[in-house]
C-alpha atoms as one frame of an Amber mdcrd trajectory, in Angstrom:
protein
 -90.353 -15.478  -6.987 -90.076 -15.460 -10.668 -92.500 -13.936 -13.057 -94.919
 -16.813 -14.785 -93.681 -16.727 -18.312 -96.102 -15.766 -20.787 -97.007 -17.801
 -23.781 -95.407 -15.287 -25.646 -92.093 -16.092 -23.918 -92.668 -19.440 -23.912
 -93.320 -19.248 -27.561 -89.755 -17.704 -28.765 -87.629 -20.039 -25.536 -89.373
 -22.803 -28.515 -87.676 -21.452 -31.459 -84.815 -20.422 -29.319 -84.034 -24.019
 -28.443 -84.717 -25.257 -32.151 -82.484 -22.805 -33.925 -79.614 -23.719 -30.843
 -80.346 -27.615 -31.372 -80.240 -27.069 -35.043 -76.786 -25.177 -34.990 -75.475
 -28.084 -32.924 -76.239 -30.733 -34.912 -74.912 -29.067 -38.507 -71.691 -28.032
 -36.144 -71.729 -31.764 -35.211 -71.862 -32.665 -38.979 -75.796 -33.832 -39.127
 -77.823 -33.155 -42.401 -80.515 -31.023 -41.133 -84.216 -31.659 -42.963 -86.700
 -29.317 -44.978 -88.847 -28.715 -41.835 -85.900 -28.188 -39.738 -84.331 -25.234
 -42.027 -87.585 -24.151 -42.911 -89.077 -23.784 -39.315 -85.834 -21.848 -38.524
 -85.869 -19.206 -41.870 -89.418 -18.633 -40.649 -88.977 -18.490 -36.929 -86.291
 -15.833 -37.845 -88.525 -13.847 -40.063 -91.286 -13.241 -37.548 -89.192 -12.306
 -35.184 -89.026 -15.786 -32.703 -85.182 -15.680 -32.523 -82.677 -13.457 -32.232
 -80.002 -11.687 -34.603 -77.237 -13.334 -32.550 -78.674 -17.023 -32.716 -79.417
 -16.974 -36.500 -76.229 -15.453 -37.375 -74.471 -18.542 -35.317 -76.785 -20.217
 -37.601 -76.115 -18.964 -40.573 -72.134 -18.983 -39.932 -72.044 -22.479 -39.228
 -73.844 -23.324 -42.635 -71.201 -21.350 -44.197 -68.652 -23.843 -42.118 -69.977
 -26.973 -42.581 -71.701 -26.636 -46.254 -74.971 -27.707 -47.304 -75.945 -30.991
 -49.087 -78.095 -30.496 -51.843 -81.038 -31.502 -50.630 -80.806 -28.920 -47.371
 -80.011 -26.268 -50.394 -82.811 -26.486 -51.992 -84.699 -26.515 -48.946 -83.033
 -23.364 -47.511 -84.296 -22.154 -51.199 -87.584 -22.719 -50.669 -87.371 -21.684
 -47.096 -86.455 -18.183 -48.292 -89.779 -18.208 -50.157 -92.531 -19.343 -47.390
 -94.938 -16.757 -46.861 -93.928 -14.641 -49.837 -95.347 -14.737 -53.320 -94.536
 -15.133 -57.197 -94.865 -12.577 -59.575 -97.726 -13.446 -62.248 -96.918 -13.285
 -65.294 -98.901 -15.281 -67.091-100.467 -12.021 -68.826 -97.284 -10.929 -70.746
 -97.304 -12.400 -74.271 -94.016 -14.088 -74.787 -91.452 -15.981 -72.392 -89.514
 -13.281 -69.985 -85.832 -13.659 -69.083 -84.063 -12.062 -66.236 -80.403 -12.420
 -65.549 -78.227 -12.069 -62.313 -74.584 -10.514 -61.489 -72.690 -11.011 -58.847
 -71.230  -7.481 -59.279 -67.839  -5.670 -59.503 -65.842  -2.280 -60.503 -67.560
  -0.485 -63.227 -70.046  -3.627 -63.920 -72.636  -1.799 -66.210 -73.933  -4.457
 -67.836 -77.601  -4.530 -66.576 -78.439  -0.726 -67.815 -77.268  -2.533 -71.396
 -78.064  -5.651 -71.831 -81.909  -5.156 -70.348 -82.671  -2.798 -72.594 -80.811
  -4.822 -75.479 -82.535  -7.779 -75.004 -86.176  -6.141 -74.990 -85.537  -3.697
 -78.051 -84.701  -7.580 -79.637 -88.543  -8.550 -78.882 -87.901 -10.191 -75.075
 -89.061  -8.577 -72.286 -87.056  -8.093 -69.419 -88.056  -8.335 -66.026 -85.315
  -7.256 -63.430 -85.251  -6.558 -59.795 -82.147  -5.222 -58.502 -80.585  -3.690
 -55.583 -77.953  -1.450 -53.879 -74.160  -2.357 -52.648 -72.513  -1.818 -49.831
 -68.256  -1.310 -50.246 -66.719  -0.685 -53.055 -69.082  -2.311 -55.886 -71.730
  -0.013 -56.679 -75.330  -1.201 -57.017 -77.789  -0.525 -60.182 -80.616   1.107
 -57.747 -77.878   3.581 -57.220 -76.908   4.619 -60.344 -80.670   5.190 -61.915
 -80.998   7.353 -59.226 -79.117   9.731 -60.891 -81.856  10.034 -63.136 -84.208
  12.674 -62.667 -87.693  11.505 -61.338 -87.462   7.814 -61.879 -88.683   5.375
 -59.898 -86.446   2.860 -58.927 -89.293   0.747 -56.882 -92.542  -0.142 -58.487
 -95.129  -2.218 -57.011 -95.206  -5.765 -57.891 -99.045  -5.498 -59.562 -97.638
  -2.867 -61.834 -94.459  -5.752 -63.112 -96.438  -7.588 -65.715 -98.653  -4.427
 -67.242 -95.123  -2.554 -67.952 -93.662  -5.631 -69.451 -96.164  -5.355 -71.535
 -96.371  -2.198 -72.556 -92.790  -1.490 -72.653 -90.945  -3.951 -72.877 -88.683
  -4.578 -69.459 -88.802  -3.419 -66.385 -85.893  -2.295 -63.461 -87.122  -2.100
 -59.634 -85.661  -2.819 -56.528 -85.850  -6.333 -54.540 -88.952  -7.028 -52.701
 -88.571  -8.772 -49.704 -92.087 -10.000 -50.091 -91.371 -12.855 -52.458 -88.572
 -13.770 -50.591 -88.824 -12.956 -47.080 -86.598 -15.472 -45.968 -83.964 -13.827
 -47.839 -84.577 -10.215 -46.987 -84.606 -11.048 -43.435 -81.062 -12.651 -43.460
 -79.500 -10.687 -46.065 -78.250  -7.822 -44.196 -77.322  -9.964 -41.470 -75.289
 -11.960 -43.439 -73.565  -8.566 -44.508 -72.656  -8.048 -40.924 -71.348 -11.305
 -40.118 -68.984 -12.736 -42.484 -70.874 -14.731 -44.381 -71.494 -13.223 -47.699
 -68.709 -15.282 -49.327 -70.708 -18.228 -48.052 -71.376 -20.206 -51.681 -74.453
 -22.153 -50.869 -75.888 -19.060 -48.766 -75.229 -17.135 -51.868 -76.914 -19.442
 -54.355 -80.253 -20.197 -52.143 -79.977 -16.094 -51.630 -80.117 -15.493 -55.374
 -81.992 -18.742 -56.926 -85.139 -17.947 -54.394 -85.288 -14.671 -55.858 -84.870
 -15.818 -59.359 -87.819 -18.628 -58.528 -90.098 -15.771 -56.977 -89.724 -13.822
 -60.314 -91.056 -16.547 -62.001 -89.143 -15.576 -65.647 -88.587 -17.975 -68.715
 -84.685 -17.756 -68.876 -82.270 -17.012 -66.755 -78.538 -15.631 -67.376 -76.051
 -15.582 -64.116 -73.296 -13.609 -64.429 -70.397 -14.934 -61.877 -67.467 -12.641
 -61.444 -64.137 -13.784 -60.959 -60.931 -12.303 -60.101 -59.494  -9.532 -57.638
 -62.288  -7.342 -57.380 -64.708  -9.826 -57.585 -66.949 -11.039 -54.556 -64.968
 -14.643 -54.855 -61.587 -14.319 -56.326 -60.728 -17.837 -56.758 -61.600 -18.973
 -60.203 -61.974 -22.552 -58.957 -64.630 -21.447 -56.078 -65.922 -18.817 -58.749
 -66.611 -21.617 -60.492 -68.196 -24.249 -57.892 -70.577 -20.888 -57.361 -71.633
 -21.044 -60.634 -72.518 -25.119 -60.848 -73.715 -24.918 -57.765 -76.628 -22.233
 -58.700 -76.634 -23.663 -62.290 -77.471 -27.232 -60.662 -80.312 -25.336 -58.121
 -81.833 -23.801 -60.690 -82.527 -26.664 -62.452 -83.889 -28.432 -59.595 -86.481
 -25.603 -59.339 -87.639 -25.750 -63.174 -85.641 -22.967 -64.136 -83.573 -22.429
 -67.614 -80.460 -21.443 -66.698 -77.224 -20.426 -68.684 -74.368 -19.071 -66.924
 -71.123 -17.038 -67.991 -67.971 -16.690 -65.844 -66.324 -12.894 -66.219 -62.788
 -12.028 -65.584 -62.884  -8.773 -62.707 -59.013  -8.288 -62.425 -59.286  -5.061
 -63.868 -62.779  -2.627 -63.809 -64.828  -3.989 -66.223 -66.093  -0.702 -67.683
 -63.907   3.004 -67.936 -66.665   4.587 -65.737 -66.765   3.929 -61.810 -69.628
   5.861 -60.264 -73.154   6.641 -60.596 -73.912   9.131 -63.181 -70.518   8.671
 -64.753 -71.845   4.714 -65.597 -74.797   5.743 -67.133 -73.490   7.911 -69.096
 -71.512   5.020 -70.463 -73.987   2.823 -70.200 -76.112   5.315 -72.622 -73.389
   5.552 -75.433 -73.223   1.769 -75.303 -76.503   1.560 -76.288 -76.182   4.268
 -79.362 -73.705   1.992 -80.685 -69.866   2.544 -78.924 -68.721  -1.234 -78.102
 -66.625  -0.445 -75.274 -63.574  -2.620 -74.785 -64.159  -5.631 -71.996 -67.424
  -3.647 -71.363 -69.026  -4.702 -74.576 -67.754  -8.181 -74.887 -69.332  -9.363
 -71.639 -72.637  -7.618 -72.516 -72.886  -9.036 -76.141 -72.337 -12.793 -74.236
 -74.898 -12.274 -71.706 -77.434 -10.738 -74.420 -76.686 -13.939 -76.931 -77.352
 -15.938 -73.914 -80.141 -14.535 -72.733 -81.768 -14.319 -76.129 -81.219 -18.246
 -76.646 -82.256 -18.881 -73.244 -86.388 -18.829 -74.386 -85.567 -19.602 -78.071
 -82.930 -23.071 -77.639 -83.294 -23.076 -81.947 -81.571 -19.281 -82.459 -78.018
 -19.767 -83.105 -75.165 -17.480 -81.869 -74.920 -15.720 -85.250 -78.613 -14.875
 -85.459 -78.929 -13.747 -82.165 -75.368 -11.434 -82.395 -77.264 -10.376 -85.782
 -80.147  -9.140 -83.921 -78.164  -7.538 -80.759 -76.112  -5.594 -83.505 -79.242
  -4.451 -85.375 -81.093  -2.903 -82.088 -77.949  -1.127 -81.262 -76.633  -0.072
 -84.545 -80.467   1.348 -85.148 -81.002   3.063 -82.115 -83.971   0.638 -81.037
 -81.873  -0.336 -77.557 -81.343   3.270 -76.446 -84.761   4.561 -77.669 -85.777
   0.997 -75.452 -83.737   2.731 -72.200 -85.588   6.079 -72.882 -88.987   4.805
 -72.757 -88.818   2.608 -70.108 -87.158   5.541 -67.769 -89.787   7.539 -68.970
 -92.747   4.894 -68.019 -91.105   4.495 -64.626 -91.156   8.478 -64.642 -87.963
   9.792 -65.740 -87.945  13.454 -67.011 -87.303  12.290 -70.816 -85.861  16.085
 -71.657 -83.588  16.188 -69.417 -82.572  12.152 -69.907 -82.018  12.564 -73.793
 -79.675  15.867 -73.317 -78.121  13.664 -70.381 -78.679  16.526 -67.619 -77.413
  14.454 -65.019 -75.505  15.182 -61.809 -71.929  16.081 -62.872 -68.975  16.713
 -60.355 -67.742  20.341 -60.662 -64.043  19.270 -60.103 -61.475  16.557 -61.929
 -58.292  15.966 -60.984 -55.993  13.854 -62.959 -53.695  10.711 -62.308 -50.750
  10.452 -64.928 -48.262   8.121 -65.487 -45.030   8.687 -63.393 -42.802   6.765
 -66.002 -43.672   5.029 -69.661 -44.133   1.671 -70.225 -47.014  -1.064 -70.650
 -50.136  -1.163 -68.300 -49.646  -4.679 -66.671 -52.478  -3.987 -64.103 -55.492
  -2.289 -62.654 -56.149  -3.224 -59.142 -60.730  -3.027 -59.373 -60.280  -2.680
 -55.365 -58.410   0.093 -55.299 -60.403   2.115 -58.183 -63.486   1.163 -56.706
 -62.049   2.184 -53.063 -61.168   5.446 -54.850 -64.414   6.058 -56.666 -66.217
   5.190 -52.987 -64.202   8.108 -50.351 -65.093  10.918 -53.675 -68.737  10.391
 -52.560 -69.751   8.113 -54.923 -70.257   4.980 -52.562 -71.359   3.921 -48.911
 -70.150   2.688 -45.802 -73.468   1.896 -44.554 -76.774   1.046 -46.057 -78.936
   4.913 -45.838 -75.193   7.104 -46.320 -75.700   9.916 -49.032 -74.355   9.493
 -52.321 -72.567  12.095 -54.099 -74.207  10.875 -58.014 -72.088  12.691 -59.919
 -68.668  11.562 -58.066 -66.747   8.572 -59.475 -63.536   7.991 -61.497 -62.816
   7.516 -64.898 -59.938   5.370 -66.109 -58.335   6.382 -69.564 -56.304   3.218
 -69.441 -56.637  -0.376 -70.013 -54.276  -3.251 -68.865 -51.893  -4.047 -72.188
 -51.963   0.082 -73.076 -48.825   1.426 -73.471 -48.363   4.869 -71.900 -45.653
   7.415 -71.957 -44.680   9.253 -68.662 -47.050  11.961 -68.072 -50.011  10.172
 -70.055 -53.356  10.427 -68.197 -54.390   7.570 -66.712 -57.389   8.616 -65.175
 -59.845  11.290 -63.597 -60.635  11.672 -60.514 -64.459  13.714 -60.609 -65.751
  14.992 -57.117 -67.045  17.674 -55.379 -65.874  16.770 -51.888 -64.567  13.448
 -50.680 -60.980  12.812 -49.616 -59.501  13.344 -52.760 -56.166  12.632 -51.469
 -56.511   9.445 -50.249 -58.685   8.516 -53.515 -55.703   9.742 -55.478 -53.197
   7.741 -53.720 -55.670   4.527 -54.121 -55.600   5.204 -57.802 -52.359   5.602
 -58.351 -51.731   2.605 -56.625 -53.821   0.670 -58.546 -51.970   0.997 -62.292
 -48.919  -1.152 -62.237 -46.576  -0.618 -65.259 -43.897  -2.389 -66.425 -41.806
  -3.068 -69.529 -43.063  -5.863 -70.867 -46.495  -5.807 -72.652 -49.045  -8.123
 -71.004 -52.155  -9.048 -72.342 -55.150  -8.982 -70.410 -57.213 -11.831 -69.266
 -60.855 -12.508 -71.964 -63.358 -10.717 -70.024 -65.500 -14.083 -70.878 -63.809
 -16.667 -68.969 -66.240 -19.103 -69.659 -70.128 -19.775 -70.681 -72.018 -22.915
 -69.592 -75.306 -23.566 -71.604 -77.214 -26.977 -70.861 -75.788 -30.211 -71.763
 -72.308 -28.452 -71.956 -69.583 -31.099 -70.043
């Protein structure tokens, strides 16, 4: 005879059958409702169904699409159970801003402390990557005694007192999202446009800030190549935001080369530190002026583009931004000696990659670097690897540089690693040829409300 089912078994068969019924009838081509998705996000989170039933869930979403109306609710789905950050006590509107990552992408350890030095705080929780994209949490770990996860009480008293703010994601505003965000990494689904926009508006919404600035990469070493579905992602998240009450600009960013010279941890802070004592680093610079302007204008719709590039240039060209950087590391408990003489981790080796003819850099493959910059130690395979901090590679080149045979092109810095392989990977990525091409604008595009 069988065993009587408990009511705990009976229990999950319930959610079982509702996230299998559910998948059928999106497969089918049904709009699901709010209490549909939402019983399933939370069914999920507590543990009702399994990984294998909400990932057929989640792929067929990524099929069939959402309407607009199941968006949003998969949104607020994402949200039940978790909270919003208060901030009510910080004087002044807060902004936060969002990128959808790429080779070299420094932009956050510059434009955060940009915009506060220029009177706005900053609030900004950020994560790690998997692949070949590295992730901010990663890189201020190669900071000596910072904290790269604060507790959410402590957000709004730093903001105050400082000035912005950098911490890791907390899954407890958005449990939805923390639950499926791994599994989505697993399952093909990351690509998934309206799974990426309810993944990254919830959080957004759960922050609670002022102004918002999304930063959508497109191009080959960007999450979604395809300018034309780069740029349905960005409407798509623009037109969600709005929906949930949030001011939202948005700036599309060429990624068809490495947007910075520096790939790897340590190695992008460093850069990201002489950036903010006043070097405008080609392509670097230009996207992190936009996305400052932007952000800036975002809680003050009456500053012009000249008075806010007048302000961005006078934080920089006075040291405010990197004396900004120093003293939030330090409040989050950064050793401020040995950040101000930049003792950070430093690979003990370079090897370099030179030109094996002349002619005119017509390409930089940001897979291939970032591929490179990932087997030298400075990236993972899986979420809890070891990083090597001071690992990475720095490119001396930019596409539309001409270069004799024998020029460097790049470093390769390491300690370990297969340094052969990463060799080969950067080697393959500079194309030259004889004709002098110039590179794509690093700003693409910026959409601001009421723009067509």
């Amino acid at each position: 005879m069988s065993p009587v089912p408990s009511a705990g078994d009976l229990k999950d068969a319930a959610a079982s059958a509702r996230v299998i019924g559910s998948t059928n009838r999106k497969r089918a081509g049904a709009v699901l409702d709010a209490g549909e998705i939402e019983g399933v996000v939370t069914d999920y989170v507590h543990g009702r169904i399994p990984d294998y039933q909400m990932a057929a869930w989640l792929a067929t979403i990524a099929c069939r699409g959402l309407s607009t109306a199941e968006l949003a609710a998969l949104t607020r789905a994402h949200t039940i159970g978790g909270g919003r950050l208060d901030l009510s006590r910080v004087d002044g509107p807060v902004v936060d801003k969002h990128s959808t990552g790429g080779v070299g992408d420094t932009t956050t350890l510059i434009v955060v402390p940009v915009v506060a030095a220029c009177g706005v705080p900053v609030a900004k929780m950020t994560g790690r990557a998997l692949g070949f994209t590295g992730g901010t949490l990663d890189k201020l770990e190669s900071v000596k005694g910072l904290r790269t996860t604060i507790p959410i009480e402590e957000i709004a008293p730093m903001l105050t007192s400082v000035g912005m703010v950098l911490t890791g994601q907390s899954t407890d505003l958005t449990p939805g999202d923390g639950a499926t965000y791994a599994l989505r990494d697993v399952t093909g689904t990351v690509e998934s446009i309206p799974l990426i926009a309810a993944s990254i508006i919830s959080k957004k919404f759960a922050v609670r800030a002022d102004g918002l600035v999304l930063d959508v990469k497109t191009g080959a070493g960007a999450l979604i190549q395809e300018r034309d579905r780069a740029t349905e992602l960005v409407r798509t998240m623009l037109d969600l935001a709005a929906e949930f009450g949030l001011s939202t600009r948005a700036v599309l960013s060429d990624m068809s080369q490495p947007l910075g010279p520096a790939v790897g941890n340590a190695l992008e802070i460093r850069q990201a530190l002489a950036v903010l004592r006043g070097e405008r680093v080609p392509g670097l610079w230009d996207l992190c002026a936009t996305v400052c302007r932007l952000m800036l204008r975002s809680v003050d719709a009456a500053l012009t583009d000249e008075q806010a590039m007048a302000r961005i240039d006078r934080v920089l060209d006075d040291g405010s931004a990197y004396e900004m950087f120093v003293r939030w590391a330090v409040a989050q408990g950064a050793d401020a000696a040995a950040l101000e003489a930049e003792r950070l981790p430093s690979a003990g080796r370079r090897m370099t990659v030179t030109a094996p003819g002349s002619g005119w850099v017509t390409g930089i493959e940001p897979r291939s670097v970032g591929h490179a910059s990932l087997l030298l130690g400075a990236g993972r395979l899986t979420y809890d690897a070891p990083l090597d901090h001071g690992a990475g590679v720095l490119l001396r080149r930019r596409v539309g540089d001409r270069v004799d045979k024998g020029d460097v092109l790049a470093e390769l810095c390491y300690d370990g690693g297969d340094v052969a392989a990463a060799r080969s990977l950067v080697e393959s990525a500079f194309r030259l040829g004889d004709t002098r091409v110039v590179a794509p604008a690093t700003v693409q595009r910026v959409f601001e409300p009421g723009a067509a």
